[in-house]
N, C-alpha and C positions, 0 to 999 in steps of 0.2 A: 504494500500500500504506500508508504514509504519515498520508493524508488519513483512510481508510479505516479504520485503528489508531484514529485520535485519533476519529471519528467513533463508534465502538464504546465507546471507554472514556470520550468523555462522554454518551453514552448509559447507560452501568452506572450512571455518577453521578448522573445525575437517576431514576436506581431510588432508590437508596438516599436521596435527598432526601424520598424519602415517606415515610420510616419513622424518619429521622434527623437532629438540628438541623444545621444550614447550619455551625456554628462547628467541630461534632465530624469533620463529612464531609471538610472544609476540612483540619484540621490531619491527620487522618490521609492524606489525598491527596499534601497535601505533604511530610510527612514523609518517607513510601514513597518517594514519587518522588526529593527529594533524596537519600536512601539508598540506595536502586536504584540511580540513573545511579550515584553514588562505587562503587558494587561493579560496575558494567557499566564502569567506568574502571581501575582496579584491576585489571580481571581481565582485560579485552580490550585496553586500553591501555599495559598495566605501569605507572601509576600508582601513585606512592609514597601510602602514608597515613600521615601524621606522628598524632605525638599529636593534636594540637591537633585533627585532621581526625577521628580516631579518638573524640575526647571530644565535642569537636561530635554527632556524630551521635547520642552513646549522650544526649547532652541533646534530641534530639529524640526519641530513644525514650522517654526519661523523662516530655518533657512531653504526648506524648499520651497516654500509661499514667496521667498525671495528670488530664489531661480524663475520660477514660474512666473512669476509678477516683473523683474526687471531685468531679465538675460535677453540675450539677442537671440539665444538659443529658444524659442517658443516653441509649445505645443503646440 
């Protein structure tokens, strides 16, 4: 199942490579992803979110809002 996940969601990604720079695909992939697992940890783990954890992440929401919002590189 696994194999089969990750086989399917890098497949989505090389869709979106067609239509979208490699820097924009990148920082939104990782963002999602290290903000996902912290809330699939969080929620399924009872994992504390300190500040610190809590601030981190809203700076990666920030920084891809900024890709998105002021790169030359657009969606």
């Amino acid at each position: 199942m696994v194999v089969l996940g990750y086989a399917i969601s890098f497949y989505c990604l090389s869709l979106t490579l067609k239509s979208i720079p490699v820097g924009v695909v990148y920082a939104v992939w990782s963002g999602m992803g290290i903000s996902l697992i912290t809330l699939v940890g969080w929620q399924l783990f009872e994992e504390k979110l300190n500040m610190p954890t809590i601030f981190g992440i809203g700076l990666i929401f920030i920084g891809v809002m900024v890709i998105n919002t002021f790169s030359a590189a657009k969606i």
